[in-house]
C-alpha positions as CSV (number, residue, x, y, z in Angstrom):
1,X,-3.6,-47.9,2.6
2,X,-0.9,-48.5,5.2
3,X,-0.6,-43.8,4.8
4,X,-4.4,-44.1,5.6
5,X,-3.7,-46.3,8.7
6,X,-0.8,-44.4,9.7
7,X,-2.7,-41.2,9.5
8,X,-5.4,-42.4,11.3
9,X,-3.2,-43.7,14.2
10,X,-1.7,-39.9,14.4
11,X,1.4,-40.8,12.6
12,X,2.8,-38.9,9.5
13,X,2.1,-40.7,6.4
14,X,6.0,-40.1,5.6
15,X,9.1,-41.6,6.6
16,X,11.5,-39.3,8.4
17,X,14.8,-39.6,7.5
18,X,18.1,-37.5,8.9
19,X,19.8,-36.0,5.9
20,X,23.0,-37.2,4.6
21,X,24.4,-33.6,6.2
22,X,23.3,-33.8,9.2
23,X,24.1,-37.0,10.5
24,X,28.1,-37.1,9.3
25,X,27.5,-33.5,11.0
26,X,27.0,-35.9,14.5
27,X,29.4,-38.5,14.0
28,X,32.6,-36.3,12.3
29,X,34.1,-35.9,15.9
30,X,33.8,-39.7,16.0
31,X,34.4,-41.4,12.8
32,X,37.9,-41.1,11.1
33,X,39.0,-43.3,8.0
34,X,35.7,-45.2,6.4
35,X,36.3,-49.0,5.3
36,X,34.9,-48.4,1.7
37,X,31.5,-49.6,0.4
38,X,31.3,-53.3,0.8
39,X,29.2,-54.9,-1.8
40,X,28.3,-58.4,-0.1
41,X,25.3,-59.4,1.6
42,X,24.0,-58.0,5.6
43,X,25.8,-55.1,6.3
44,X,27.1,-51.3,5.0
45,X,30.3,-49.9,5.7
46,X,30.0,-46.2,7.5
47,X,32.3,-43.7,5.2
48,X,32.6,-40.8,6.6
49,X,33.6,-37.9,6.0
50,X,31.8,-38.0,2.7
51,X,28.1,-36.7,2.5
52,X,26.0,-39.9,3.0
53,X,23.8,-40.4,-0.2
54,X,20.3,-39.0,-0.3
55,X,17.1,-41.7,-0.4
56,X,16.9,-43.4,-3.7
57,X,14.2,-41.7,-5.8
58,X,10.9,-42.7,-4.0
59,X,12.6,-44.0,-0.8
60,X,10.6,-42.3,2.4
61,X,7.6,-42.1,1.0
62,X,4.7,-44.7,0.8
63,X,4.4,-46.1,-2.6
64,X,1.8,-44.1,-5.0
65,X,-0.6,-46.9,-5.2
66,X,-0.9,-46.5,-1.3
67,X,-2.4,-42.8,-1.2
68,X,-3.6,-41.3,1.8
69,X,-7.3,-40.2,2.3
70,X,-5.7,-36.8,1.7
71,X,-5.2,-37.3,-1.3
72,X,-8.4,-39.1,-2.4
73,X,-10.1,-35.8,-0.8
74,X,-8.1,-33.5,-3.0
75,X,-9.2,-35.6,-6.2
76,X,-12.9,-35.3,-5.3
77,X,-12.4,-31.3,-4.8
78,X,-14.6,-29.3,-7.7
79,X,-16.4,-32.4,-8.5
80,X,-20.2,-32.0,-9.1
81,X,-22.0,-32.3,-5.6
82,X,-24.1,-35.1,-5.6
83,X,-27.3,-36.2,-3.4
84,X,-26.4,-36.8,0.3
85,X,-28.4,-39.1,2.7
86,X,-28.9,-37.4,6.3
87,X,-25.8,-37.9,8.3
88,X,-27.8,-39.7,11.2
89,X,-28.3,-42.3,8.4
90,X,-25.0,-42.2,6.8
91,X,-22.7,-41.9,9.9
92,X,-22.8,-46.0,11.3
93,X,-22.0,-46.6,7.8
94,X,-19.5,-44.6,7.5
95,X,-17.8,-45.5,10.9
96,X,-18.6,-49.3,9.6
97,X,-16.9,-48.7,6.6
98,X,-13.7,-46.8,8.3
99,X,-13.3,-49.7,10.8
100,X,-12.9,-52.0,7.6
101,X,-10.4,-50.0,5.8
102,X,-8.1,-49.5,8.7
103,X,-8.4,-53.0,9.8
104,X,-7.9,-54.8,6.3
105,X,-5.6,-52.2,5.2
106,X,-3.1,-52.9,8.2
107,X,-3.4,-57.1,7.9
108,X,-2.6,-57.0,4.3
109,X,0.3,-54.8,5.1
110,X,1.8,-56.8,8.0
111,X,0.8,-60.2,5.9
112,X,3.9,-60.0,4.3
113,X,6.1,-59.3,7.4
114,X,8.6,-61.4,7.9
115,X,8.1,-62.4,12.1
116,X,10.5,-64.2,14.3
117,X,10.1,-67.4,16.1
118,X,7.5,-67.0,18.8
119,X,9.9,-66.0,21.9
120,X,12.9,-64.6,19.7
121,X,13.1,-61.3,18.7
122,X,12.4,-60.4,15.3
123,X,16.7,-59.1,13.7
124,X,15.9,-58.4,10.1
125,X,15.3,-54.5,10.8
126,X,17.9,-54.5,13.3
127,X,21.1,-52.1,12.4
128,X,24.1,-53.1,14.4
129,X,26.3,-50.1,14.4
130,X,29.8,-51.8,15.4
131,X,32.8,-50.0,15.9
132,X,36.7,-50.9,16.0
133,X,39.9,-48.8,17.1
134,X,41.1,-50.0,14.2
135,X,42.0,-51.5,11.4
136,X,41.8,-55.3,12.8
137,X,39.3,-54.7,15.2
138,X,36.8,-58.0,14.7
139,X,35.7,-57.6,10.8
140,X,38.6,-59.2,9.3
141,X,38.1,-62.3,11.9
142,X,34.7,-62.6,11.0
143,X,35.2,-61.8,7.3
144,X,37.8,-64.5,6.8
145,X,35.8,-66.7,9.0
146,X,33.1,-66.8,6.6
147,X,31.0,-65.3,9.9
148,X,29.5,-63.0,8.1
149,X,27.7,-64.6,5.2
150,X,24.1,-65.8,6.6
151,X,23.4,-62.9,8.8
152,X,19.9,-62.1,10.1
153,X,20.4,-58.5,10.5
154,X,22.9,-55.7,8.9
155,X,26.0,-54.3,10.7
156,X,27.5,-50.9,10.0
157,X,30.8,-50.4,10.5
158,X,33.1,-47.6,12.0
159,X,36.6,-47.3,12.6
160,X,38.1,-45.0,15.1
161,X,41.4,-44.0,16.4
162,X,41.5,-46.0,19.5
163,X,39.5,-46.7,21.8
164,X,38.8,-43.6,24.0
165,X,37.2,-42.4,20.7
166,X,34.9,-45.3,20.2
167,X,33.8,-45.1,24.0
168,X,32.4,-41.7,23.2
169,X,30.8,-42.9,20.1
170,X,29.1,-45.5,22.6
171,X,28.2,-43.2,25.4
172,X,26.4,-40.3,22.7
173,X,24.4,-43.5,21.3
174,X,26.4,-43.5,18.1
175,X,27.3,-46.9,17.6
176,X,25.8,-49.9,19.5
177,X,29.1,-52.2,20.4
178,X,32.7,-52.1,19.6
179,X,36.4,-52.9,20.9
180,X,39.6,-55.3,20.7
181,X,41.1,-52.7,23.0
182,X,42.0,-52.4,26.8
183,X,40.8,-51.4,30.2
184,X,41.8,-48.4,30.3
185,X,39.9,-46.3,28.5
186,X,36.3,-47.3,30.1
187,X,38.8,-47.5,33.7
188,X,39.3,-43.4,32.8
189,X,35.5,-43.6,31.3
190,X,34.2,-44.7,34.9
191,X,36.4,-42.9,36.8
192,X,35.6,-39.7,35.7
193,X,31.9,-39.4,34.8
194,X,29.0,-40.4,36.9
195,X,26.8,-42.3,34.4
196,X,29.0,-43.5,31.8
197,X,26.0,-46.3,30.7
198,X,29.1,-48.7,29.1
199,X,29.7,-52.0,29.8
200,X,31.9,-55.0,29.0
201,X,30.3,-57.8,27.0
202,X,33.0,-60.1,26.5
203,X,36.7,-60.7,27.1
204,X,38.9,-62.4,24.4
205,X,41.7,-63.9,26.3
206,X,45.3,-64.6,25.4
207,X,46.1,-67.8,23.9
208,X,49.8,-69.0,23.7
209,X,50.9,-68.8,19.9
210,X,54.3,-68.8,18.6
211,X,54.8,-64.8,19.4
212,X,54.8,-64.0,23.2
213,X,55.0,-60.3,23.0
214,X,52.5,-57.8,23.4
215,X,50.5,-56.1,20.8
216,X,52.4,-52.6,21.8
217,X,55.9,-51.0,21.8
218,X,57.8,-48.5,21.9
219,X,59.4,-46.5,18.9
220,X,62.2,-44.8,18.0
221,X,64.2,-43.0,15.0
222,X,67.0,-45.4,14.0
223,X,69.3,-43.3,14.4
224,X,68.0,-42.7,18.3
225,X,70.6,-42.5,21.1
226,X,67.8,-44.3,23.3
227,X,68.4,-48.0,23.2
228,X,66.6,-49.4,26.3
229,X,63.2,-48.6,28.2
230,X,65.9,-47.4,30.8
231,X,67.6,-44.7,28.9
232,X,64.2,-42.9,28.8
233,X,64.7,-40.3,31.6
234,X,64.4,-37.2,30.3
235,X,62.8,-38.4,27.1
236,X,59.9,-36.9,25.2
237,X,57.6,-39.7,24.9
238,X,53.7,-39.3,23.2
239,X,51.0,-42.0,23.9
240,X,47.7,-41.5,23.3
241,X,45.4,-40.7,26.6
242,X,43.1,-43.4,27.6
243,X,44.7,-45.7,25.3
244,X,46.2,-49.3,26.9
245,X,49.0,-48.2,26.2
246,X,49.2,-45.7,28.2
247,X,48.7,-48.3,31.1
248,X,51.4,-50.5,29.9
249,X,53.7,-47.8,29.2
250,X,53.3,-47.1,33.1
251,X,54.2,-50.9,34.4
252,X,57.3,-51.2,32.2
253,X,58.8,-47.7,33.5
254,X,58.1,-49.1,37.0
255,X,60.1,-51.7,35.9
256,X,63.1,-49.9,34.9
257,X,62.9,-47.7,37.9
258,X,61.2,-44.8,36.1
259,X,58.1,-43.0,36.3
260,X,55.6,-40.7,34.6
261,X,57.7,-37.9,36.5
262,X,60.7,-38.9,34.8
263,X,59.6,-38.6,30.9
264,X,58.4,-35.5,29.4
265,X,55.0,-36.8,28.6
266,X,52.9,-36.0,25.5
267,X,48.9,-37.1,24.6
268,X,49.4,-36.5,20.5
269,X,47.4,-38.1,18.0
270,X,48.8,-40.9,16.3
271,X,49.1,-39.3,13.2
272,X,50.6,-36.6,14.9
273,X,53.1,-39.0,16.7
274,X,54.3,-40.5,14.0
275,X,54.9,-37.1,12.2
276,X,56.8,-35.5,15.2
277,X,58.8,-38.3,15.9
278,X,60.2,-38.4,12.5
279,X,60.7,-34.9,12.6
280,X,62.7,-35.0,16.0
281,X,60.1,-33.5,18.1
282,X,59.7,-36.3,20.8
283,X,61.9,-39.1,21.2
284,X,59.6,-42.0,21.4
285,X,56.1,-43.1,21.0
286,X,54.2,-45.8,21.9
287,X,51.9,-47.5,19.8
288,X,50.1,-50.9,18.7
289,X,49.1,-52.5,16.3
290,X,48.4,-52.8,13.1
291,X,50.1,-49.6,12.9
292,X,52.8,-50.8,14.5
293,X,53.9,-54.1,12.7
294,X,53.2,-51.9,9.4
295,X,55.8,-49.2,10.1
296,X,58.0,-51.5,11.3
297,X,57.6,-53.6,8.3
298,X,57.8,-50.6,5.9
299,X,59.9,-47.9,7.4
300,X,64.0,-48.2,7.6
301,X,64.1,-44.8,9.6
302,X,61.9,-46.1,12.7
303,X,63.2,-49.4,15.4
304,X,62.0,-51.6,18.2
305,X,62.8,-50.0,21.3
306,X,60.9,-52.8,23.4
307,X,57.8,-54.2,23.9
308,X,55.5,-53.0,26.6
309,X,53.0,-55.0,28.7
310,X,53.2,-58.8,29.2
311,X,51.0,-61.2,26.5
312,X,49.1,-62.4,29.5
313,X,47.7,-59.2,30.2
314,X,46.6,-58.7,26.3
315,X,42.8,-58.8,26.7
316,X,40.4,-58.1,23.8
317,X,37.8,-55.9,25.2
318,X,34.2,-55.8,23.5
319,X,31.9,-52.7,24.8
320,X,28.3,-51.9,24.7
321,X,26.4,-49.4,25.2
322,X,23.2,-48.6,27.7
323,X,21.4,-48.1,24.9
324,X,21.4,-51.2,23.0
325,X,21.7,-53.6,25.6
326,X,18.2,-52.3,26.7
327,X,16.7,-53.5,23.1
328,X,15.7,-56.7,23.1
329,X,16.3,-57.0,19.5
330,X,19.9,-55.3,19.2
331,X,20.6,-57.2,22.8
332,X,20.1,-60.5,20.5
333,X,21.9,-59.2,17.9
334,X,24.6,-58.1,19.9
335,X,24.7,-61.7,21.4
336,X,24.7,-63.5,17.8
337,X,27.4,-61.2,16.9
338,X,29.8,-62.4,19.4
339,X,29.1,-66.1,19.2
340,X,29.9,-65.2,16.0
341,X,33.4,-63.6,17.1
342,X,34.0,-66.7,19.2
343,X,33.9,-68.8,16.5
344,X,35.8,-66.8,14.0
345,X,39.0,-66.3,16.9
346,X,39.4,-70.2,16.7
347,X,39.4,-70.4,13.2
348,X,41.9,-68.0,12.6
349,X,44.0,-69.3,15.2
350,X,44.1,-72.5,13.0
351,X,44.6,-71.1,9.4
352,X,46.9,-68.2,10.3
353,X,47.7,-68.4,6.3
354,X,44.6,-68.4,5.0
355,X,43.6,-65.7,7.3
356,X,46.7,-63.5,7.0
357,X,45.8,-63.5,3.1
358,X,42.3,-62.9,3.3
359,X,42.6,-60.2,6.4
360,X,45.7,-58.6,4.4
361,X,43.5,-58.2,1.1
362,X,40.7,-56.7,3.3
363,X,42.7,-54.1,5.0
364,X,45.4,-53.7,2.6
365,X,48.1,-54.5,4.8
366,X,51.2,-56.9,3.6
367,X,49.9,-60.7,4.4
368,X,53.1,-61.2,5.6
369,X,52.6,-58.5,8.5
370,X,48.9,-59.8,9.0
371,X,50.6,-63.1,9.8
372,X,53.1,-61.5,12.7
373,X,49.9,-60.1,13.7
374,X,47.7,-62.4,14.0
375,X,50.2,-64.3,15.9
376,X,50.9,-61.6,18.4
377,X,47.1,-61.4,19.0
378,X,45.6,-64.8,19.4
379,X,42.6,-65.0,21.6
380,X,39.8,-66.8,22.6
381,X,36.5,-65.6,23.8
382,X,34.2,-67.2,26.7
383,X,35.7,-67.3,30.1
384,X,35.2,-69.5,33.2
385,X,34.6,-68.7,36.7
386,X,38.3,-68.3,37.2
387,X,39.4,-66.3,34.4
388,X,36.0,-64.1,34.8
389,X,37.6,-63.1,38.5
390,X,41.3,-63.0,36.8
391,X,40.1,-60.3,34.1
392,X,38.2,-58.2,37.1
393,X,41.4,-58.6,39.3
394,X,43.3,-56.4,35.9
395,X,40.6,-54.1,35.8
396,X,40.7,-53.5,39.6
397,X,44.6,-53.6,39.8
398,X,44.6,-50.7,36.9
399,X,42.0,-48.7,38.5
400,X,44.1,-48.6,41.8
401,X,47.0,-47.1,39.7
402,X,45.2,-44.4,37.8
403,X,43.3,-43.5,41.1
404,X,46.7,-43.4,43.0
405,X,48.4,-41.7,40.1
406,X,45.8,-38.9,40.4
407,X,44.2,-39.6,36.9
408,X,40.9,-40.2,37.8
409,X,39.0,-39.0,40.0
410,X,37.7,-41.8,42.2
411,X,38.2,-45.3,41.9
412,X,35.2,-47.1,40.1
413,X,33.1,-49.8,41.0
414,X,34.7,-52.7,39.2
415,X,31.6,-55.6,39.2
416,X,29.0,-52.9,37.6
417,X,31.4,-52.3,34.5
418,X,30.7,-55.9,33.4
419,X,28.1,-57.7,31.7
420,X,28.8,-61.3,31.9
421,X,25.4,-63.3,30.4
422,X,26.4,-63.2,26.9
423,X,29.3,-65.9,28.0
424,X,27.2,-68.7,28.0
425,X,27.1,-68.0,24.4
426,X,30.5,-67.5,23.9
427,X,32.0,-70.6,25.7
428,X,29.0,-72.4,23.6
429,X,30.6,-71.0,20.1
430,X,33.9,-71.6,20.8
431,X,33.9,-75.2,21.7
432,X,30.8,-75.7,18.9
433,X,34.1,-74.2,16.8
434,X,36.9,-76.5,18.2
435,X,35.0,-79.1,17.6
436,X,34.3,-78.2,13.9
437,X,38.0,-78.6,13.6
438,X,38.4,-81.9,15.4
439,X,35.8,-83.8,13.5
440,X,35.6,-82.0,10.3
């Protein structure tokens, strides 16, 4: 019946669906290492580059029971004709009779439709594609959280490089919302292209913990000459473009009396990086983490040169695209997912232990490492008046340096950049959380 309705509304009485082949074909530029199948309720894990699998025997098709009036013709082909009244007599029945199908065919199939509170968007078709630079980019806080357990929609998630390639993943409509990293990269994004259709969502701020250094550093070989940001004139350095680290790599050579001029300056991969500076190709790289901590943690050939950017100036960025903020369904998802966020970022800050084993299992990283991590990276999400102008003041203070150093092409609009109404929500979540933990 519901083929017959759809037929007769002009719609094909099939389900369309993009072939496994074609759509890793769309997001291979994008995606990079996959998380792995998760088995747990609400949401799928994106694993590319592997072939997606093909629909389940039956999948995009109506069930058999449901045939179309196609079908029903086909069946009555070759049978023996029988007596027909005039069709001036037979065709207000037959219109009659039509008019009944289609409605009482469509009621019984949306009877059993789950609908949303009247006024509140209906999530349990919604897909939220969410996307992290990577490895500790939001799932593990709200996996270890227990934030992810009673979910009224799914999430599929995709890691990515950094964050200039999950920007592009938001601007081609590949993934809905995604972040933990800096300005930079939507600063460059802005700068550079007229409609970029991105916009920050939310903002986790610093919050003092017992590590005060930023999330990124500088590397070297051990056995490196360099010992001080200072010693770098001259050096071949690699950071990735677009990255926040490129930004903070810029202060602290201001600091030290350098500039870009002074450093040979190279845009590799991180994989590339990492395999040039062990092979004596550049002299130092800058990176964050979790890669950081783990090499450090790991590798006796690789040091600490220094730390680059100040703790205060660590902001967790979330982005999302044009796109999905113009659904009403994924805009409510979106703002359900970070009230969930909010609350997970206090609760980690309170069980570091707990977390660091949980997060560490999740992304098979040493607990102990999670822990320095997760230390170095405390936030807290929902910001007041003051702190709202304080992040937009960063934002405008970085664009000034990009613009001056020639590296994009105009200075962007800073105000447009930001949506700020999911806050509410936040600053609700988080002190809903805090309280959870005063009066448990």
């Amino acid at each position: 019946m519901k083929s017959f309705c759809l037929r007769f509304l002009g719609y094909p009485a099939r389900r369309q669906h993009l072939s496994g082949s074609a759509q890793q074909n769309s997001l291979l530029p994008l995606r990079e290492k996959g998380w792995g199948r998760h088995e747990g309720p609400g949401y799928d894990t994106v694993q590319p580059p592997s072939p997606q699998p093909s629909p389940a025997k039956g999948e995009g098709e109506w069930p058999k029971s449901e045939r179309c009036v196609h079908t029903v013709a086909r069946e009555e082909k070759g049978r023996k004709a029988r007596r027909y009244l005039p069709l001036a007599t037979t065709l207000p029945f037959i219109a009659a009779l039509l008019a009944a199908l289609l409605l009482g065919g469509c009621e019984r199939q949306n009877a059993s439709v789950p609908t949303a509170s009247a006024g509140e968007p209906d999530l349990s078709g919604v897909v939220l594609r969410v996307g992290a630079p990577n490895k500790i980019g939001n799932r593990p806080y709200l996996e270890a959280a227990g934030e992810l357990d009673d979910l009224t929609y799914r999430i599929e998630w995709s890691e990515f490089s950094a964050t200039p390639a999950l920007l592009e993943a938001l601007r081609g409509g590949n993934i809905d919302l995604g972040g933990n990293g800096g300005a930079t990269a939507i600063i460059f994004e802005a700068g550079n292209n007229d409609a970029s259709g991105l916009k920050v969502v939310a903002s986790g701020r610093p919050v003092d913990g017992p590590q005060q250094a930023g999330s990124a550093a500088l590397l070297v070989r051990a056995d490196s000459p360099y010992h001080s940001i200072a010693d770098l004139k001259g050096a071949r350095l690699s950071v990735m473009k677009g990255s926040g680290t490129q930004y903070l790599l810029g202060q602290v050579l201001d600091r030290a009396g350098l500039g870009f001029d002074d450093i040979q300056l190279l845009n590799l991969s991180n994989d590339a990086a990492l395999a040039a500076l062990l092979a004596g190709h550049i002299d130092a790289w800058g990176i964050w983490d979790p890669q950081l901590s783990v090499l450090l943690h790991a590798r006796d050939d690789l040091r600490l040169l220094g730390w680059v950017g100040k703790r205060e100036d660590s902001y967790a960025i979330q982005y999302a695209s044009a796109q999905a903020l113009a659904d009403p369904a994924r805009r409510a998802a979106i703002e359900d997912f970070l009230a969930r966020l909010a609350r997970a970022s206090v609760w980690v800050a309170a069980h570091p232990d707990e977390w660091a084993a949980l997060s560490g299992r999740l992304v098979r990283v040493d607990p102990v490492v999670m822990r320095q991590i997760g230390e170095r990276t405390r936030t807290r999400y929902g910001l007041t008046t003051p702190q709202q102008q304080a992040l937009e003041d960063a934002f405008a203070a970085e664009a000034d340096y990009w613009h001056a150093q020639g590296t994009i092409a105009r200075r962007p609009g800073i105000a447009p950049l930001f949506d700020h109404s999911f806050n509410p929500a936040m600053l609700a979540a988080t002190r809903e959380a805090r309280e959870r933990l005063d009066n448990p």
